[in-house]
Structures are given as C-alpha cells and as structure tokens.
N, C-alpha and C positions, 0 to 999 in steps of 0.2 A: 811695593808695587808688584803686583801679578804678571808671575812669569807667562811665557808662551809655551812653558812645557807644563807650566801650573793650569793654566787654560784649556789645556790640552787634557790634561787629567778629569778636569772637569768638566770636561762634556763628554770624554770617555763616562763619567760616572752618571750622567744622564742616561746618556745610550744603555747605560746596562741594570739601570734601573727601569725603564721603558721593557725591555727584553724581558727579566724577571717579571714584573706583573703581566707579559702577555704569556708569559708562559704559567703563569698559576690561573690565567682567566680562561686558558685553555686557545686563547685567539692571537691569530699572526701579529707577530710586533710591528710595529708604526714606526717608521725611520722619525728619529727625533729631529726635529725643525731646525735649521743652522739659527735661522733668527734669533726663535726664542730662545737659542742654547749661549748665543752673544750675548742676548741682553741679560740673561741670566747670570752667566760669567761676570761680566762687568759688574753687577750693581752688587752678588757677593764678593766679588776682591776690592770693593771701593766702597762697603757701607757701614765700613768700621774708620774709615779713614779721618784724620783729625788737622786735616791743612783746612788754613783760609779764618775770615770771619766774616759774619753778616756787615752791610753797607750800614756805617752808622750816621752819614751825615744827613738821614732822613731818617730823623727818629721812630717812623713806623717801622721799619723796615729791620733795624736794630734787637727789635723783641720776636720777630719771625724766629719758630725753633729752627733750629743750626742740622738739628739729623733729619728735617726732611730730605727724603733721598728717593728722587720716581724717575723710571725713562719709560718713555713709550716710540712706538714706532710703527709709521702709517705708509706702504705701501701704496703704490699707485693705483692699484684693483680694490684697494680700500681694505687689506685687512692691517687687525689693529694688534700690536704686540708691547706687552708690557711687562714690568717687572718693578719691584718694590710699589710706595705710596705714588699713586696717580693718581689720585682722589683731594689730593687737600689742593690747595690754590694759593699762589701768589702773585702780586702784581707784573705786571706783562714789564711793565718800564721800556727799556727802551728797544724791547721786540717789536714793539708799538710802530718803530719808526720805518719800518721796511716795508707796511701795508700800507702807512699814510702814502708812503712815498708809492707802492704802487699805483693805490688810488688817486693821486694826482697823476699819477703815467695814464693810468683811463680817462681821465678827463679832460688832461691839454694836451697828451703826449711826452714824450720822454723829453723833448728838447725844449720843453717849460721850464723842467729842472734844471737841466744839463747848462742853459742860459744863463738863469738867473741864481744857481744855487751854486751848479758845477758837481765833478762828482771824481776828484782826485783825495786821496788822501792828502789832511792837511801837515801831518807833522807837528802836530801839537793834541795835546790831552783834547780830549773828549767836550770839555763845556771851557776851553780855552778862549779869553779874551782876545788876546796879543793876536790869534790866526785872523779874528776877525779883521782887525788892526790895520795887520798886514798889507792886506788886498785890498782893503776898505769892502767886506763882506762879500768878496768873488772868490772864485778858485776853493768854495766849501764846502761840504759832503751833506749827501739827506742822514748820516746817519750820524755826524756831530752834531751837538746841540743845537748851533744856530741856525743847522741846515735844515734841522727836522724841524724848529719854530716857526722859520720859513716856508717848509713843506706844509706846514700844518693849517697855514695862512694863506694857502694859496688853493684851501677845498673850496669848493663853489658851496653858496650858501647864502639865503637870503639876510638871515641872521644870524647869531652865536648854538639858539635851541638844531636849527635846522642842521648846519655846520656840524655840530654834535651827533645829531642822529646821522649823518653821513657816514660819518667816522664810525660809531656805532655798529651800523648795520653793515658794513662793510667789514669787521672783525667776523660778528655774529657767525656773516658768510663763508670765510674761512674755516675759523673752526668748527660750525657744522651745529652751533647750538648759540642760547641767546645767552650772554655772555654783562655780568654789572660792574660797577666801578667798585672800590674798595670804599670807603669812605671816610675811611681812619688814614689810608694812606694818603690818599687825596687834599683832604685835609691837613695832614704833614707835609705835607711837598708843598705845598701853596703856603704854609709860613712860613718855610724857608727854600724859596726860589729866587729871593732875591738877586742870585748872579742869573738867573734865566730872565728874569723881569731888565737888566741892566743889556743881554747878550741882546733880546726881542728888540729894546730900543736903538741898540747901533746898527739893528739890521732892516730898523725903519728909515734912522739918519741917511744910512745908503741907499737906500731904494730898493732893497728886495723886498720888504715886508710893505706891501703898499699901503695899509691902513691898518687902524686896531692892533696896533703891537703888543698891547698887553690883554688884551683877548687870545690872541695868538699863541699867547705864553701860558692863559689859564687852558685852553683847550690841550695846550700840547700836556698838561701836566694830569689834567682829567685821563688823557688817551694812554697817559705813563701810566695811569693807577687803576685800570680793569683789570679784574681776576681772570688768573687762567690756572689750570692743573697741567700734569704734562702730555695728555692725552690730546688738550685744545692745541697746544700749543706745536705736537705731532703732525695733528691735522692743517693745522696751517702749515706748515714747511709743507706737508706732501701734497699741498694745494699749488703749489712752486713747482715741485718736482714732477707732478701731472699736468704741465702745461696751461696751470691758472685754473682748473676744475678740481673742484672739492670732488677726492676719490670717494669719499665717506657719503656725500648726499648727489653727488651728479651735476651739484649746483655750476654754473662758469662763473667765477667769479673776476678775474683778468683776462682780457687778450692775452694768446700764446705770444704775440709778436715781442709784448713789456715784458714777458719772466725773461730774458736775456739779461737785460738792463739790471733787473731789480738783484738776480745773480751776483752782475759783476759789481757792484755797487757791493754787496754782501760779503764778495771777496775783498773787496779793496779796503773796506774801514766796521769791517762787523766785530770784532775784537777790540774794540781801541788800538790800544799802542799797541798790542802783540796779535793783531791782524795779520802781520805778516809771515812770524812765525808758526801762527797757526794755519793758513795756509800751507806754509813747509812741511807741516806733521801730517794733514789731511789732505789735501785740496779739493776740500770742501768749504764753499758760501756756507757762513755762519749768521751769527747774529744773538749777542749776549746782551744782558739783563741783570741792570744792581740787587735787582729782587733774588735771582739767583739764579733763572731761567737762562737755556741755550737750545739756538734749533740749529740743524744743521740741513742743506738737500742734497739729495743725491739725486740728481737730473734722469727724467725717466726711470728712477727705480723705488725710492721712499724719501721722504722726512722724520726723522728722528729730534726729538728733543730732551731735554734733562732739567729736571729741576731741582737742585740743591746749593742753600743761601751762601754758606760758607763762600768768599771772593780771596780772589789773590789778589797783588797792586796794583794789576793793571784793571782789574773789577771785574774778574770772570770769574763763572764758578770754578771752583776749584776740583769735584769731582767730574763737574758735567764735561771741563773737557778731557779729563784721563776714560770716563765713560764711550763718549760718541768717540774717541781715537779708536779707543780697543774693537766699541763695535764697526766702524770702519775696517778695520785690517781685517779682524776675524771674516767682515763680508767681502772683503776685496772692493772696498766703496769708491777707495782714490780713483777718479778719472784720467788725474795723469798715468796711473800705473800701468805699464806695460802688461802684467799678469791679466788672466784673465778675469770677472767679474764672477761670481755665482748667477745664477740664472734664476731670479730672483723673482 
C-alpha cells in the first residue's frame, strides 16, 4: 500500500518535473494541479496491485480483463481529470440503480419509494431472499435487488420499448453522451437471473411490483448491462454533486430538491455489506458495480469514479476503493472532516 510519505514524494517529483521543463522552455512553471497529481498518485501506487477477482456468477463478466484500471474525475464547472485506461467500457450493473431510483424520485417523488420500497439498509446480502421474507417485501432499499426490480417497475410507461427508452435516455443524460447495452452481458445475466426472476415474483405476491414482474426483472437486467467507461461514469456522480445538472453539457437532468434523497440512500446501502465501513474510511455516498465500476460524490465539489473488475467479498472493486480513499484524503473530500477542504 502507498505510503503518505510515498505520495508525498510523488507529487514532489511532479512538481519538479513541471519546474525542469519550464525552465528549459524558458517559460514560468505552472503550479502542478492537486487533482491531477491525486489521481496520478493513486492509480500508480494501485496499477500493479493483485487483490480481488472478476464477478463470476455472470459468466460475461468472468472473461472482462482483470488490469483494467481507469479513474476519472468531473468537477462541478465540468472539468474532467483522468488518469490510466478511461476509454474501454464495462457494464454499469448495479450503478444503474441509483438513476433508476432517481428517476422514479422525478416522476412520483421521493415518498413513491420511500412507501412502497423503503430505504433502510436491510442486513442481509445484496440479492437476499429471506430480507424479502422478513417484512413480506417492506423495510427494502432501491439499491438491493428487490428494491431496484421494484424501482425499476415503477418507471412510467406505456409499454416495456417505451419504459426502456426512459430508462435509456435518462443515463444518456447523465453521462453526457448516448450510451448502448452490452449484449453479451445482457444476454448472460438473463440465463441466469433466475434468483432475480424468483425475488420480482415475491415482490409481485406482496404488492410492490404492481404488474409485469417478470418484465420488471428483464428491464432491470437490460439497465444492469449498458456500457460505461470511467469517464461516463464520472460524469454521472458529478451530475449528483452539481445539484442534478450535467456540469459537462448544462443539461438538468434531476430536481436539486431529490439529490438529498438519492445521496442518503448511496450512503446507506451503496457498498453492500461494507457500506458502512466504507462510509467510516470516506464519508462519501458511493455506489458499486459487479462489473467493477465505483462512483463516489462529493457534494458541491466533484464526482469521481473507478473502474477496475477485480471484487473483494463483499463485491467491490478492490482497487477502486483504495483509489477514490487516497484521492479523498489527498483532496480533503471527507465532509465530516473537521480540516479544511481544498478550494476546489
């Protein structure tokens, strides 16, 4: 793991590489950018790293190479900073669930959810039966399984094409570009979704899913399996962090009033099971991806994301969060921290 005195070195050797080429160009040196000297830092002390493995119980997903390793990071004035591969792409999975769930907070309100989904963490895995069980499908999160199936079934739509393109164009929005489904992955995850096709029907049996439960289930699996790179994926978090406007295009894509909601939701169950302590390391609203994908915001100041497949057991990427920690601290990102913030 990369020290803070190793960090430290290494953005000393920025700085003084900056300084040497302006003085052989004969022109004033450029104070070198904290940003890009974090994400720089980061993704050299972690792109040799060898924890974690790809999510294999979705066989597409299995043969993704293991060293993609990209972060980006999108500012609320829209500039965009990056570092390693930003360019390749994998599926969103269940980043997916934090837009559905906004865009049902546009369209009935927050308290559609909050009603009939609920938004405590449950204390159980992530695509868990027995939570459902429990409460007979109350007291469940947008961002476990049966809450995001749920969510996902409750877009307005005349039909399943229409419904899709909701869904669709409302990612596109975020990320700032038009944005396809995988359809290898897609494809995999729809032959074996079986415990999502079983979770859609007991959340029919109770009455959250008011119709079509197994449409519900193939949509939410399409919305799991659109590509993103980590640049999109950037852009969206700092669409959160700007108050629900894409900093990159100007677009509104949320009311200010729902990124509250969609935040504390992000805080409460964006990690699976170790939501909490990631929380403790950050205190930053996240939101992770089997695919390998993690965004993180920082409210009013950027979105950051990572994408690298390698998962630990509770299914997170494994660099992405020593990544977005490092560059947190390096930026002073914690909102609980008493320190001050960079002026960002």
């Amino acid at each position: 793991m990369t020290t803070s005195k190793q960090r430290a070195i290494a953005a000393c050797t920025v700085i003084a590489a900056a300084v040497a080429t302006s003085i052989a160009s004969g022109q004033p040196a450029k104070p070198a950018d904290p940003i890009q000297v974090a994400l720089q830092n980061a993704y050299d002390g972690l792109k040799n790293l060898q924890e974690g493995s790809n999510a294999d119980y979705i066989p597409a997903l299995a043969k993704v190479d293991p060293k993609l390793f990209g972060i980006a990071l999108v500012t609320v004035d829209g500039k965009v900073y990056t570092a390693g591969d930003v360019k390749s792409e994998v599926s969103i999975q269940s980043i997916s669930k934090v837009f559905t769930m906004a865009l049902v907070f546009q369209e009935k309100g927050e308290d559609a959810v909050r009603d009939n989904i609920g938004v405590d963490a449950t204390g159980q895995a992530f695509n868990s039966i027995v939570a459902v069980e429990q409460n007979k499908g109350s007291e469940m999160n947008p961002l476990v399984n049966a809450g995001a199936i749920t969510t996902t079934s409750m877009v307005q739509g005349e039909n399943e094409p229409a419904i899709w393109n909701t869904i669709l164009n409302t990612y596109d929005a975020y990320a700032g570009r038009r944005l396809t489904v995988n359809e290898d992955v897609y494809r995999s995850e729809a032959a074996t979704n079986q415990r999502n096709q079983a979770i859609g029907m007991l959340m029919f049996a109770y009455g959250h899913i008011k119709t079509k439960p197994l449409q519900a289930v193939d949509l939410y699996t399409k919305q799991c399996s659109v590509n993103v790179n980590a640049v999109d994926l950037a852009t969206m978090a700092a669409t959160l962090a700007n108050g629900g406007k894409n900093p990159v295009t100007h677009k509104s894509v949320l009311e200010p009033r729902f990124v509250p909601g969609v935040l504390a939701v992000m805080a409460t169950a964006g990690l699976y099971d170790d939501s909490g302590q990631w929380l403790f390391a950050t205190g930053l609203p996240a939101k992770s991806g089997v695919g390998g994908g993690l965004i993180a915001v920082v409210p009013g100041k950027f979105g950051i994301a990572v994408i690298s497949p390698p998962l630990d057991k509770a299914g997170n990427s494994v660099r992405g969060q020593r990544a977005i920690e490092q560059v947190a601290k390096a930026l002073h990102a914690n909102p609980y921290a008493s320190e001050p913030a960079l002026n960002l």
